[in-house]
C-alpha positions as CSV (number, residue, x, y, z in Angstrom):
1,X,-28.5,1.9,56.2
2,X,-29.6,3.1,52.8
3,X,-32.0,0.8,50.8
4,X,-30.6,2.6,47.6
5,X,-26.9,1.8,46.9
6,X,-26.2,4.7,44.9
7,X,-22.2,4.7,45.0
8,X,-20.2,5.2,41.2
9,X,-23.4,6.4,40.3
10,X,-23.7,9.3,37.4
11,X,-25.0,12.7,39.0
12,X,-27.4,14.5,36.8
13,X,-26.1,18.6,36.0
14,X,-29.6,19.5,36.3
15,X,-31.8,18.3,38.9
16,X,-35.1,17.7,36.7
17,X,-38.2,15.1,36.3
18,X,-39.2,13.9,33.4
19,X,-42.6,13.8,32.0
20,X,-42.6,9.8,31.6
21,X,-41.5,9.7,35.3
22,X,-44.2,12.2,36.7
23,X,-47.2,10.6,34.5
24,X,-45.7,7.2,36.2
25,X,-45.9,7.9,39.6
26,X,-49.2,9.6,39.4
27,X,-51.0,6.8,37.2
28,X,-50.0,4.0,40.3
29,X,-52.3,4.2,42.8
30,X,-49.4,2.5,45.2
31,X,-46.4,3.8,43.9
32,X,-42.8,3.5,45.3
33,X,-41.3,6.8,45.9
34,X,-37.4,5.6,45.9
35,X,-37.0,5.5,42.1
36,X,-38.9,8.9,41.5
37,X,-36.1,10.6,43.9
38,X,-33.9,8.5,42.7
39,X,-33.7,9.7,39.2
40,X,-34.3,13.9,40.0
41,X,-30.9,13.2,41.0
42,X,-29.0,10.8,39.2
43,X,-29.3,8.4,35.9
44,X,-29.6,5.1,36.4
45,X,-27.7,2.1,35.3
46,X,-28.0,1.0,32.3
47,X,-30.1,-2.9,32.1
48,X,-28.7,-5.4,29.6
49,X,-32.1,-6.6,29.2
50,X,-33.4,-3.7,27.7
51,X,-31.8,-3.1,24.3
52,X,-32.1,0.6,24.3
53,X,-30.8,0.7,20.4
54,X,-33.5,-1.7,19.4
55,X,-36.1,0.1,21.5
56,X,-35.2,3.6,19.2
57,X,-35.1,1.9,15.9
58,X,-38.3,0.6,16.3
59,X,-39.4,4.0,17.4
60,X,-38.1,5.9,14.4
61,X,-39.3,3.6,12.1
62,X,-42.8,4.6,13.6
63,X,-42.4,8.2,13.6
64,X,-41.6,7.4,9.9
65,X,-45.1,6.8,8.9
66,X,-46.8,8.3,12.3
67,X,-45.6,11.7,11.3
68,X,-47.1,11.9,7.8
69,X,-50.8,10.8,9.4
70,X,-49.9,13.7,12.1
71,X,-49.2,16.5,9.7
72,X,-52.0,15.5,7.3
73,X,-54.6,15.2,10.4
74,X,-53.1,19.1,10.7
75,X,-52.4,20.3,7.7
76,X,-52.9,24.0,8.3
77,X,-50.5,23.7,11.5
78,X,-47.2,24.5,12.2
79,X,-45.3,21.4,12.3
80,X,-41.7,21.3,14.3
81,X,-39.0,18.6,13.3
82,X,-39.9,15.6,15.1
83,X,-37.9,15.1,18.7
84,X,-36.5,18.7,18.5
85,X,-38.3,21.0,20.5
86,X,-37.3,21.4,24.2
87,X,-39.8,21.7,26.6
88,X,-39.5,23.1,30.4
89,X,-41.5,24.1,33.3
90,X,-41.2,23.8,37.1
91,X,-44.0,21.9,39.6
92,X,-43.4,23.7,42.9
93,X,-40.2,25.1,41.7
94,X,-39.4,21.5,40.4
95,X,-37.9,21.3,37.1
96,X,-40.0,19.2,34.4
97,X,-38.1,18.5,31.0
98,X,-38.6,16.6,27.9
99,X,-39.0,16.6,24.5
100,X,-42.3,15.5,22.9
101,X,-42.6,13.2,19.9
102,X,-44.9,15.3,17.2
103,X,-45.2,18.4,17.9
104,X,-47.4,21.1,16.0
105,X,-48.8,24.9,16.8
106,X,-51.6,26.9,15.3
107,X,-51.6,30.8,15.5
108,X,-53.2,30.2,18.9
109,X,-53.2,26.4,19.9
110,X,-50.8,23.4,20.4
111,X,-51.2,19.6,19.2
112,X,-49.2,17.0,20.9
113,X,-49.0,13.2,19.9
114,X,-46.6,10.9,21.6
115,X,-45.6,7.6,19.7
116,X,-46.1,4.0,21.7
117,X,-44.8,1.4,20.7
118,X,-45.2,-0.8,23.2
119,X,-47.8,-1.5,26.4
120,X,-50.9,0.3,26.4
121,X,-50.9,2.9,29.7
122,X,-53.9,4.9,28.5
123,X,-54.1,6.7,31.8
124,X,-50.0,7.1,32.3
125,X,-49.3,8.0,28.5
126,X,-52.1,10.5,28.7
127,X,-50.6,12.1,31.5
128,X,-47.3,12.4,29.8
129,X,-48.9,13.8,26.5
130,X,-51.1,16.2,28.7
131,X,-47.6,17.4,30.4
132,X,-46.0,18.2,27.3
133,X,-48.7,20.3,26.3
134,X,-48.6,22.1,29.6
135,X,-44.8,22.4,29.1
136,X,-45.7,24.1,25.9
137,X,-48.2,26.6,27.4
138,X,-45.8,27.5,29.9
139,X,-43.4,28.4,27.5
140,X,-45.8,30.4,25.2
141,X,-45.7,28.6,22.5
142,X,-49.4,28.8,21.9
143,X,-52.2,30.2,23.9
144,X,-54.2,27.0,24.1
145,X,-54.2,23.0,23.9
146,X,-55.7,21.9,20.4
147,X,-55.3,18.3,20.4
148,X,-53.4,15.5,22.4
149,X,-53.2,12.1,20.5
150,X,-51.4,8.4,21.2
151,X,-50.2,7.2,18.6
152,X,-50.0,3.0,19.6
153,X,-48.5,0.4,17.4
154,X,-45.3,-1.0,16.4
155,X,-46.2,-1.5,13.0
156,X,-48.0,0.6,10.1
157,X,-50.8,-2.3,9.8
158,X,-51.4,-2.0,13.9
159,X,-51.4,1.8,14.6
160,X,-53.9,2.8,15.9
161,X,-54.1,7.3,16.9
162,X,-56.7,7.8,19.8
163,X,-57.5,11.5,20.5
164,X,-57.4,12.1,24.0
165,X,-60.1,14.5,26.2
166,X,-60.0,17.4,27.2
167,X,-56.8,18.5,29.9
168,X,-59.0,18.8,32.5
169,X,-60.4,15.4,32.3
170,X,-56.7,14.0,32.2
171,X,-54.9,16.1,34.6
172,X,-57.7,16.1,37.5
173,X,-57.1,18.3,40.7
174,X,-56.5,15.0,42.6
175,X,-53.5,14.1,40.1
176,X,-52.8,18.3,40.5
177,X,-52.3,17.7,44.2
178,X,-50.9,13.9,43.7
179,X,-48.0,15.7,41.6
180,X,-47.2,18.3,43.3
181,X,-46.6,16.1,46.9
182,X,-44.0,14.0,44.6
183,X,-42.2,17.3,44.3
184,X,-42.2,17.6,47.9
185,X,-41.0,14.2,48.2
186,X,-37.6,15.5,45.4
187,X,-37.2,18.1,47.6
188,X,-35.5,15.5,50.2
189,X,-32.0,14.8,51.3
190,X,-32.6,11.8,52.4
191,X,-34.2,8.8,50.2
192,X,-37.8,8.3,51.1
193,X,-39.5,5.1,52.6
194,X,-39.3,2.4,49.6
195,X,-42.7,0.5,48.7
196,X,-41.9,-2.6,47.0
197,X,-43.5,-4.6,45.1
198,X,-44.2,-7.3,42.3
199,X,-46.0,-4.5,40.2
200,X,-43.4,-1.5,41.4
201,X,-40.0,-3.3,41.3
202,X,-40.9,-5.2,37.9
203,X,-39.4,-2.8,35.7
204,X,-38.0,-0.5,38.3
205,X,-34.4,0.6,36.5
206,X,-33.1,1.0,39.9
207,X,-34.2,-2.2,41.3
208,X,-30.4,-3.7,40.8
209,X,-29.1,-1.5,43.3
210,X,-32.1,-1.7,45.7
211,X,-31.7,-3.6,49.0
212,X,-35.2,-3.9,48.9
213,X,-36.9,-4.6,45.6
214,X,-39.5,-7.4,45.4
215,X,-38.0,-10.8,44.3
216,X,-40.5,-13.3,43.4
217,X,-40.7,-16.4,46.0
218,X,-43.4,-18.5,43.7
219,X,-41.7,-21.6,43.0
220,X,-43.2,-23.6,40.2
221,X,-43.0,-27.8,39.7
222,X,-41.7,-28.1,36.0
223,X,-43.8,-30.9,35.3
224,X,-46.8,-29.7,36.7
225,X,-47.3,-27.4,33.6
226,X,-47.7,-31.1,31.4
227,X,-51.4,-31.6,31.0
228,X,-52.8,-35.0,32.8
């Protein structure tokens, strides 16, 4: 029996992983493989809990005054329109797409900054920036990486824009090899083994349609919160 219910579900056209989902699953030191292969395949559904329109209005709002700081910082670069250009490259044949935030090319070398506006991930959002910037190599948009920055904050009087270190420092050979067995693991037809847990199933977007995912047992006396 399948521990993924997957029927009615929407079938991608194109078989691809996202940067957010790769830096994901190699930033969990105990990740569940089930979602990953999961969505190479298909989108998932969509979680009233999660208002998605919200969620992008406060993230343009961001990139508002983010982008100014971004093309000042660079002011001799080449700056593209933000969340235009298309980026794509394969891991093991695999295909990785996405589309970075800010986005800006020297005669030689790229600049990547990715806007946050929510937790901090250093690790995971430094993976995804670092991807992008690999993504843009690949497709020889520049010669060399420049800069990657995180841009965190949800308003202009929190931001905060870290500069991140070098690629090699982010994208270590253990990651290298950690990323390349998730693309064996796509290369299934049949789900893999599920790992759940509190931390993996909390905001798993599949977890509604899991057989499996983790449901909290912890039951809590109402009162006992009151203060003797």
């Amino acid at each position: 029996m399948a521990n993924l219910n997957l029927e009615g579900i929407t079938k991608k056209k194109l078989f691809c992983t996202g940067p957010s989902l790769l830096s994901e699953y190699i930033a969990n030191p105990d990740p569940c493989p089930l979602p990953m292969w999961a969505s190479h395949i298909a989108k998932p559904d969509k979680k009233s809990s999660f208002d998605l329109d919200q969620y992008k209005k406060t993230h343009k709002e961001v990139e508002t005054f983010v982008n100014p700081i971004f093309q000042n910082m660079l002011s001799s670069a080449y700056h593209y329109e933000p969340d235009t250009k298309k980026l794509k490259c394969v891991i093991k044949g695999k295909t990785i797409f996405g589309v970075p935030d800010l986005l800006a090319t020297t005669k030689e070398k790229i600049f990547v900054c990715d806007i946050k506006t929510g937790e901090r991930k250093i690790t995971e959002h430094s993976l995804q920036v670092g991807t992008y910037a690999f993504m843009a190599l690949a497709q020889g948009i520049a010669q060399d990486i420049g800069g990657l920055y995180l841009a965190y904050g949800s308003k202009k009087e929190n931001l905060e824009i870290i500069e991140l270190p070098n690629i090699e420092d982010i994208w270590t050979l253990e990651r290298q090899v950690k990323a390349e067995e998730l693309m064996d693991l796509l290369e299934e037809e049949n789900e893999p083994t599920p790992n759940p847990s509190e931390n993996n199933c909390r905001y798993c977007k599949w977890s509604n349609r899991c057989n499996v995912a983790h449901k909290s047992t912890k039951k809590v006396e109402m009162f006992s919160v009151l203060k003797k």
